[in-house]
C-alpha positions as CSV (number, residue, x, y, z in Angstrom):
1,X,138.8,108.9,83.4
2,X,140.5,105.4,84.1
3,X,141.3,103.4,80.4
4,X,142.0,99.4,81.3
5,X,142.9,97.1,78.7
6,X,141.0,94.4,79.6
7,X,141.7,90.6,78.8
8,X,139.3,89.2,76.2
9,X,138.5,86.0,77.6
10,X,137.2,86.9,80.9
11,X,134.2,88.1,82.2
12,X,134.1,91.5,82.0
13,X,135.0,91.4,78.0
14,X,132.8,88.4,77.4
15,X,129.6,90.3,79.4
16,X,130.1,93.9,77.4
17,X,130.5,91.6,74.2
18,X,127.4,89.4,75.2
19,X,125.3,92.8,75.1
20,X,126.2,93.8,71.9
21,X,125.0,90.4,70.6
22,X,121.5,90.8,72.3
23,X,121.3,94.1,70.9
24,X,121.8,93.2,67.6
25,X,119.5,89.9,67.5
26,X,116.6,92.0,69.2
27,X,116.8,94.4,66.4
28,X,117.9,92.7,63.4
29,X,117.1,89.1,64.0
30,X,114.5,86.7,62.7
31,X,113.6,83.1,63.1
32,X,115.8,82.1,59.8
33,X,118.6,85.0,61.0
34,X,120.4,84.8,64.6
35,X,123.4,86.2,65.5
36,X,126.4,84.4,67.9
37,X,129.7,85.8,69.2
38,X,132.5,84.0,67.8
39,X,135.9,85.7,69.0
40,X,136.3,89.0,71.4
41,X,139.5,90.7,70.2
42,X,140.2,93.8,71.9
43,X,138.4,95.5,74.9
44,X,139.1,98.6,76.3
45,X,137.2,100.1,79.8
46,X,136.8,103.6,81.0
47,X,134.8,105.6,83.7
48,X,132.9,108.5,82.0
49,X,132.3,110.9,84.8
50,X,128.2,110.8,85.9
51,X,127.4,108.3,83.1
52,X,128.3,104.9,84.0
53,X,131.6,102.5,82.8
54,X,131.8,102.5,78.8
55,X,133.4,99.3,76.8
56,X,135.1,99.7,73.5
57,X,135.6,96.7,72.0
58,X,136.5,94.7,68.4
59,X,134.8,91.6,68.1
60,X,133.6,88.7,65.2
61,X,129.7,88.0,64.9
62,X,128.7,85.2,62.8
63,X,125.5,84.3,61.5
64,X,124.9,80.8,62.6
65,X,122.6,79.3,59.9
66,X,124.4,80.6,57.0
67,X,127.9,80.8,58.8
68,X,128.3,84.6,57.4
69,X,131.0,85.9,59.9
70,X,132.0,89.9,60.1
71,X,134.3,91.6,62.6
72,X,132.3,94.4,63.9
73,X,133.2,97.7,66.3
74,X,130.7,98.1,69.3
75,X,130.7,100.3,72.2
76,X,128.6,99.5,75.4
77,X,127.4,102.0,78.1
78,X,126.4,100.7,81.6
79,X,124.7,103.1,83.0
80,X,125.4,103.9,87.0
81,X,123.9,105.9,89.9
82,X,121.2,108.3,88.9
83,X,121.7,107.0,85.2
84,X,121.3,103.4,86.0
85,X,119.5,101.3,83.2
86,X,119.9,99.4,80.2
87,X,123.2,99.1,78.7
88,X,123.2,101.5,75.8
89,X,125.1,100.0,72.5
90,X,126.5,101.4,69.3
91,X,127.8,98.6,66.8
92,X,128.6,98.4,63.2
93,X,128.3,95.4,61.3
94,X,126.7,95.9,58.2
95,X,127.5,92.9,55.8
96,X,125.4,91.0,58.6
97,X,122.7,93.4,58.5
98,X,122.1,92.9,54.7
99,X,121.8,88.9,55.3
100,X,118.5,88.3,53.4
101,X,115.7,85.8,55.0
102,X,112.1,87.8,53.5
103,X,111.4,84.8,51.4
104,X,111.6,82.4,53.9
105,X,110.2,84.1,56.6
106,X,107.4,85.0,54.2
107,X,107.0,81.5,53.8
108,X,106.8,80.2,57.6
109,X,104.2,83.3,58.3
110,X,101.7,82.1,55.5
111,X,102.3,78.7,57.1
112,X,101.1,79.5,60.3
113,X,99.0,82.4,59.8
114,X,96.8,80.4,58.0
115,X,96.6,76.3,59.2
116,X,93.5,75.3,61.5
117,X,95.3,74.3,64.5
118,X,97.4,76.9,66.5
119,X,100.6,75.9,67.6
120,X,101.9,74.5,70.6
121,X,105.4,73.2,71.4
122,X,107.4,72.0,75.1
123,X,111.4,71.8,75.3
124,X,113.0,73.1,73.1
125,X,115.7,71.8,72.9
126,X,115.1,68.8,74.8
127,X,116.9,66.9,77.5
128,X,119.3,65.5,74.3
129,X,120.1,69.0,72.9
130,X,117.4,68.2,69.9
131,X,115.3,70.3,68.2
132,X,112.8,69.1,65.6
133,X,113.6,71.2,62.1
134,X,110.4,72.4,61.8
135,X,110.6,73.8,65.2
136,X,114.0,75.5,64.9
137,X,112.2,79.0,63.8
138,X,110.5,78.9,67.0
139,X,113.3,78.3,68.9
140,X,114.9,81.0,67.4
141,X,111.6,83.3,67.8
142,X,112.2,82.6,71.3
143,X,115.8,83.7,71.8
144,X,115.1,86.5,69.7
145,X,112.6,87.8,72.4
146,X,115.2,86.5,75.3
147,X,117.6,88.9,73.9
148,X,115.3,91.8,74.5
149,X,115.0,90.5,78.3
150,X,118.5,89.7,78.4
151,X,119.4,93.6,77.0
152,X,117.1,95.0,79.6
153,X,118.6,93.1,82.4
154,X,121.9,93.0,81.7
155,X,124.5,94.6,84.2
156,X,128.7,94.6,84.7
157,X,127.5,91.8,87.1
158,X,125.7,89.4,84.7
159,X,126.3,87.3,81.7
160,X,123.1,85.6,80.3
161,X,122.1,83.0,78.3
162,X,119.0,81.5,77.3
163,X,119.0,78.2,77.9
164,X,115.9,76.5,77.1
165,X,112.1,77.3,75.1
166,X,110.3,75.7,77.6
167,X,106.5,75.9,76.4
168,X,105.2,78.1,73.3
169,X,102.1,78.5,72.7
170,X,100.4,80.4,69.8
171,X,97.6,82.5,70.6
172,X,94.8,83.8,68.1
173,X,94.7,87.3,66.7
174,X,92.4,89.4,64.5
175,X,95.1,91.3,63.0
176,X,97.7,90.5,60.3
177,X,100.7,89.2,63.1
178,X,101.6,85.9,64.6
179,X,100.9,86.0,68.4
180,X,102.8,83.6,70.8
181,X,103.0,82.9,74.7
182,X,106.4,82.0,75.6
183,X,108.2,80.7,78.7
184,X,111.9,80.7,78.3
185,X,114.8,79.6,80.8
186,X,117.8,82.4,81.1
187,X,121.1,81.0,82.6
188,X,123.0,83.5,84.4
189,X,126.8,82.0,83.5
190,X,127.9,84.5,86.8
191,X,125.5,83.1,89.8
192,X,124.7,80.2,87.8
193,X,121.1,80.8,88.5
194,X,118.6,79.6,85.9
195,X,115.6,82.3,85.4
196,X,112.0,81.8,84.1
197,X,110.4,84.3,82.0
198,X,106.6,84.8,80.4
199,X,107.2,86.3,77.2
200,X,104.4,87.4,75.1
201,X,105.0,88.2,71.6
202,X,104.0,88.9,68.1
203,X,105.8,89.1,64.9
204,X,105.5,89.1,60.9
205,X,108.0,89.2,58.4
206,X,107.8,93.4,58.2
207,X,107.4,94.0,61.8
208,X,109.6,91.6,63.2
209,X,109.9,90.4,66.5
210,X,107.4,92.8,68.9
211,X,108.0,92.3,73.2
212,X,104.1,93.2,74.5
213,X,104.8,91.7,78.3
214,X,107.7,90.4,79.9
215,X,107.3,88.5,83.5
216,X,110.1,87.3,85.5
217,X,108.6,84.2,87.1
218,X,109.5,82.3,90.4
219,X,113.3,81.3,89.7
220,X,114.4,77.5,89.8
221,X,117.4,76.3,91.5
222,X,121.4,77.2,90.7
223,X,123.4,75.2,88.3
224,X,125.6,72.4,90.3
């Protein structure tokens, strides 16, 4: 097996690092909690025989609405040949994880669940970079189901963002959670290709953030 320091500000650091934050937000974030990568410290690469290229890495995650920030310990697996798949990540970073938004979320979901019109929303942000406060949860609903696209679809040879909400929509239901059509933009930093996705989704405050379809759509044109 072949170990390689790697430098922390290139790509190959910053796309192992980027996974780890997708993993954590599509399992521990909500529209009040999101997780960002602040600084990548320390990677280390290595070939595992018949598995795939594994990343050991020290980085800082901060929470960006309440500005918590926690170095954290991850590894990330890409799987190749036979194996080949969706990263696989292990991370540590429990003073994040205890970050407590039930009241609020509590709060939006009675808000929605139970006003006469349904929602719908277009650009978020828009072509200024603004996003309307009451509107911010939504935007974060939507990068919260990104990160679960952006997790699947993830590879040595990608580094995704998402770039914009483009259209949200929220659909009736006869059960207990929030159901929303989504169509997000993804921004591949590598091939500077820009990605549309149909998301649909549901959450509430104990479920969280559920992924019932994902669609890659027709993709637009490359970043200049």
């Amino acid at each position: 097996m072949t170990n390689e320091e790697l430098n922390p500000i290139h790509y190959p650091a910053q796309r192992a690092a980027k996974v780890v934050l997708h993993y954590l937000n599509s399992r521990c974030g909500s529209p009040y909690k999101l997780f960002e990568l602040q600084t990548v410290y320390r990677v280390n690469a290595e070939d595992v025989a018949d598995s795939g290229r594994k990343y050991r890495m020290e980085i800082s995650v901060k929470e960006m609405f309440g500005n918590t920030v926690e170095k954290c310990s991850a590894e990330v697996l890409f799987p190749r040949g036979e194996q080949q798949g969706s990263p696989k990540v292990q991370t540590s970073c429990e003073e994040l994880l205890k970050i407590n938004t039930k009241s609020q979320e509590e709060a939006l979901y009675q808000q929605y669940k139970t006003r006469h019109s349904l929602l719908s929303a277009q650009n978020l942000p828009d072509s200024y970079g603004h996003i309307e406060p009451d509107m911010t949860p939504f935007w974060c609903l939507g990068a919260l189901a990104s990160s679960f696209v952006m997790l699947a679809e993830s590879t040595e040879e990608t580094l995704y963002n998402m770039a914009q909400v483009t259209n949200i929509t929220q659909l009736a239901t006869e059960d207990d959670r929030l159901k929303f059509d989504y169509h997000i933009l993804l921004h591949d930093v590598v091939s500077q290709e820009i990605i549309p996705w149909n998301l649909l989704i549901t959450w509430s405050p104990p479920e969280g953030v559920k992924v019932l379809q994902m669609k890659q759509l027709p993709p637009h044109q490359k970043l200049l």
